[in-house]
Each structure stands twice: as structure tokens, then as C-alpha cells.
N, CA and C of each residue as an Amber inpcrd file, in Angstrom:
protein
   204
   0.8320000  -1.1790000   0.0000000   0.0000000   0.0000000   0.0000000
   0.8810000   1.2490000   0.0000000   2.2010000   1.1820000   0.9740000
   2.5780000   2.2910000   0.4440000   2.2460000   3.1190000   1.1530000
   2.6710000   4.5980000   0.8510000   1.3310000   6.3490000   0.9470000
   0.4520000   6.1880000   0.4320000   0.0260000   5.2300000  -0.4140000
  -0.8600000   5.6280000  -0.9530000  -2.5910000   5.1760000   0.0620000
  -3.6430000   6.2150000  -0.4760000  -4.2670000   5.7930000   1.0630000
  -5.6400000   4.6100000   0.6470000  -5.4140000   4.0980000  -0.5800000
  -6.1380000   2.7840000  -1.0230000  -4.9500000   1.8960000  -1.8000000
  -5.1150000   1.1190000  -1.6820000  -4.2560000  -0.0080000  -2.7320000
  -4.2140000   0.6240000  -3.5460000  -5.4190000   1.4190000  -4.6490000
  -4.6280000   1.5050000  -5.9660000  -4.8060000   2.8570000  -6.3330000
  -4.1420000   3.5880000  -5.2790000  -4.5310000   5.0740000  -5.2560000
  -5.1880000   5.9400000  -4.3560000  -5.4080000   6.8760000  -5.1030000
  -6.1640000   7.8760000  -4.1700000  -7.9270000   7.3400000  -3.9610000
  -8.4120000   6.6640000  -4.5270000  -9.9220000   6.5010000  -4.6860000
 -10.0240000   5.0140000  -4.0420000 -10.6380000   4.1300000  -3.1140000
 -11.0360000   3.1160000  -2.9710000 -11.5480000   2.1130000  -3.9580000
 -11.3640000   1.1960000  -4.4380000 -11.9730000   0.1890000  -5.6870000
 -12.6220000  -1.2230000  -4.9700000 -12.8410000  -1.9030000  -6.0960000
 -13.5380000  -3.0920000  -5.3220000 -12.2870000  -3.9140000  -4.1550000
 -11.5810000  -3.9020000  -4.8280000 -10.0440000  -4.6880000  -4.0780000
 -10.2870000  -4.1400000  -2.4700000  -9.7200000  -2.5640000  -2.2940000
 -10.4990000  -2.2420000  -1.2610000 -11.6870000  -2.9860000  -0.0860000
 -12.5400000  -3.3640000  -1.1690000 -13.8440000  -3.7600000  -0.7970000
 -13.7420000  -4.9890000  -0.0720000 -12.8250000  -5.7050000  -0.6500000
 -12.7170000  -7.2200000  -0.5570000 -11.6990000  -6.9400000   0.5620000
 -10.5180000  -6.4090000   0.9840000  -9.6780000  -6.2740000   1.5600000
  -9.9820000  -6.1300000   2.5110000 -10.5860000  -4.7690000   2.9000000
 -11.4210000  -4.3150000   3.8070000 -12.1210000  -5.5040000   4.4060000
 -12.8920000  -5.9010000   4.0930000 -13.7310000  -7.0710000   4.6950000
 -12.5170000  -8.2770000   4.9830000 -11.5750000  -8.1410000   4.6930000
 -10.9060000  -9.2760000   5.5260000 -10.0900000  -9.0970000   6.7000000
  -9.4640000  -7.7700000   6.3150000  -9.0760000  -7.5160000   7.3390000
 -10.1870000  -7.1330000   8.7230000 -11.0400000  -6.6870000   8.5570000
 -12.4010000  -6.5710000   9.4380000 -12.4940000  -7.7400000  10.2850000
 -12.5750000  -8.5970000   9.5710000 -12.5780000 -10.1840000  10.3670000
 -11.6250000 -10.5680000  10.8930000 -10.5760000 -10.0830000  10.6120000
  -9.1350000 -10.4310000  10.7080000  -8.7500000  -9.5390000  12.2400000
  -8.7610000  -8.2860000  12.2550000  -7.9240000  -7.2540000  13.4080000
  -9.2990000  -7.5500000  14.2650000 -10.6910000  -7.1680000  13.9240000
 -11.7640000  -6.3910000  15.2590000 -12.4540000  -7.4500000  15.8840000
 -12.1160000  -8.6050000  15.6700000 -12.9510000  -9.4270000  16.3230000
 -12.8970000  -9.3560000  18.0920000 -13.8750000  -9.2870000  19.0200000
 -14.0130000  -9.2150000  20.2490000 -13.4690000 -10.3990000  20.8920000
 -12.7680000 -11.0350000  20.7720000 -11.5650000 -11.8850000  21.3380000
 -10.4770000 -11.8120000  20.9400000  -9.5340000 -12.2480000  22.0680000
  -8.0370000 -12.0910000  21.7100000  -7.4650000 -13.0720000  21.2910000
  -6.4650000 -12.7800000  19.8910000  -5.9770000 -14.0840000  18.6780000
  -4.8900000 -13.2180000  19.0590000  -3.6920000 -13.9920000  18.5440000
  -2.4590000 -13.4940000  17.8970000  -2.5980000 -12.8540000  16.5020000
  -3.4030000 -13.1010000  16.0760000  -3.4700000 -12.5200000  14.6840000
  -4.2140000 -11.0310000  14.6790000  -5.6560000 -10.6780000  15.5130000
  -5.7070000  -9.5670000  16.2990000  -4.7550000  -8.4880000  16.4300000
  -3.3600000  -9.2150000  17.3640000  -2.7660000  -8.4580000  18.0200000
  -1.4800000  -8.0230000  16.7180000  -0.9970000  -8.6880000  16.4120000
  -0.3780000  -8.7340000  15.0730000  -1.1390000  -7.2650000  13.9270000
  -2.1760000  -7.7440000  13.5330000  -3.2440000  -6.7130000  12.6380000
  -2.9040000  -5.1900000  13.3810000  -3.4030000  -5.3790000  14.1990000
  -3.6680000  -4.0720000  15.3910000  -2.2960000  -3.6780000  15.5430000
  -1.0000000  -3.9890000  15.6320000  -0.2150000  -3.5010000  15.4270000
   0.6060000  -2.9000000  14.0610000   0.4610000  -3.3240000  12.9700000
   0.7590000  -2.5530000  11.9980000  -0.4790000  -1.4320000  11.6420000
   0.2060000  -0.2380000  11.9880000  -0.4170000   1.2310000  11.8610000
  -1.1060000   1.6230000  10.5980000  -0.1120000   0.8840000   9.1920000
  -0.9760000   1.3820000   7.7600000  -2.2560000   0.4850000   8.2660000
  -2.5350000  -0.8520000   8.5050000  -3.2000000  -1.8180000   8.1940000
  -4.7620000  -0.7240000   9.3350000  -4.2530000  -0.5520000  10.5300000
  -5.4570000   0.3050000  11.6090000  -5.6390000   1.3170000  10.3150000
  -4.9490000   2.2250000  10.5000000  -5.4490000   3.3970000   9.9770000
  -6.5880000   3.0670000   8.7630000  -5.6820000   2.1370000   7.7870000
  -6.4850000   2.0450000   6.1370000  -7.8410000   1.5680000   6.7230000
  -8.5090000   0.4500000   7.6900000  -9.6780000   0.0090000   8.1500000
 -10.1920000   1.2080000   8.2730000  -9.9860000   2.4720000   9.3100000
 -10.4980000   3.3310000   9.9690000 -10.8480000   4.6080000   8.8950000
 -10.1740000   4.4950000   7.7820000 -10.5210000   4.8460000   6.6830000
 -11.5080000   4.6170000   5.7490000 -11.4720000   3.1650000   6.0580000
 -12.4810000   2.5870000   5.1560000 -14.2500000   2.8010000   6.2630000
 -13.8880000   2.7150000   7.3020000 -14.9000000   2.4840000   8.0490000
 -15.5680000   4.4100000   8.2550000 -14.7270000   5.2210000   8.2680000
 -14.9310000   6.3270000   8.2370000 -15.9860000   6.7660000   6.8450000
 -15.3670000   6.2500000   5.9420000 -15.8430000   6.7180000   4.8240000
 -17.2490000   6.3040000   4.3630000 -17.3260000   4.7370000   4.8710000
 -18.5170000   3.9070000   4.2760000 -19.6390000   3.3140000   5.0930000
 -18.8820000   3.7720000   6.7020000 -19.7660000   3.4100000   7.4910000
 -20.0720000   4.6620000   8.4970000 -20.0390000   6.0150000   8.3680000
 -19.7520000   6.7800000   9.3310000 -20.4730000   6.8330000  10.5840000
 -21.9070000   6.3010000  10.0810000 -22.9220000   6.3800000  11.1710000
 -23.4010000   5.1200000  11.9170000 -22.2040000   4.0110000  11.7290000
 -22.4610000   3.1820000  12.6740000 -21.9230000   3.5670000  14.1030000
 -22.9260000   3.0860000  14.9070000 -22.6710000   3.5470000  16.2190000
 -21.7690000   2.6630000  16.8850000 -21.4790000   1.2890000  16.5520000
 -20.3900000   0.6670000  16.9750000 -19.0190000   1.2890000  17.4160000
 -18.4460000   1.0450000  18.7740000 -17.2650000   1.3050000  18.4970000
 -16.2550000   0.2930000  17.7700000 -15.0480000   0.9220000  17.2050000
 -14.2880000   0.2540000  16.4360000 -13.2730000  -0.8550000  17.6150000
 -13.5580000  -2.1690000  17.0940000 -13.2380000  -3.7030000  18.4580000
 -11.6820000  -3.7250000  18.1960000 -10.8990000  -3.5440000  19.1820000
  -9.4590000  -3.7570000  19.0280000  -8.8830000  -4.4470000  20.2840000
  -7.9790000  -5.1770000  20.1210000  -7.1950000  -5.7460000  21.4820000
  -6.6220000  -4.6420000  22.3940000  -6.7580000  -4.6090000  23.3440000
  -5.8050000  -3.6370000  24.1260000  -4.5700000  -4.3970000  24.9630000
């Protein structure tokens, strides 16, 4: 990914789409994995979710599920 703030650029695409949804399953799940904690620690990988979730979900009232 890069700077850049979607995989293939400045604009989100389906890849995005698909990505997004894995990593979703992957970092926020409400139990603690190694893989969780792993996700949640690389910063592009948080941020790009929180991006994606900003953009497409703004008005879910959920908070965003992370390991602490």
C-alpha cells in the first residue's frame, strides 16, 4: 500500500472492498488471537480500516473492536 491511502490510489476500488472485509474479520474481532494483536499492530493496516470504516460506514454507532 505504500502512501498511498487505497491499494490503488487515491480513490477506494472493489479490491479495497474485498480487503477491507478481511481484514475486518481479521484485526476487530471481540476476542483475543495473535493474529488480532499482530493486525492491530501494523499502523498502515489500523489506519487504512479506519478509513475505510470512516468513509462507508460513518454512522455506525459501533465502536471500532481492538485488542488492548
Amino acid at each position: 500500500m505504500g502512501d498511498k491511502p487505497y491499494l490503488m490510489g487515491e480513490h477506494p476500488t472493489t479490491i479495497d472492498a474485498t480487503l477491507y472485509a478481511w481484514l475486518l474479520h481479521a484485526m476487530r474481532v471481540p476476542f483475543p488471537s495473535p493474529i488480532v494483536k499482530y493486525g492491530n499492530s501494523l499502523s498502515n493496516l489500523v489506519t487504512y480500516c479506519d478509513r475505510m470504516r470512516d468513509r462507508y460506514y460513518a454512522d455506525f454507532a459501533g465502536p471500532a473492536i481492538r485488542e488492548v
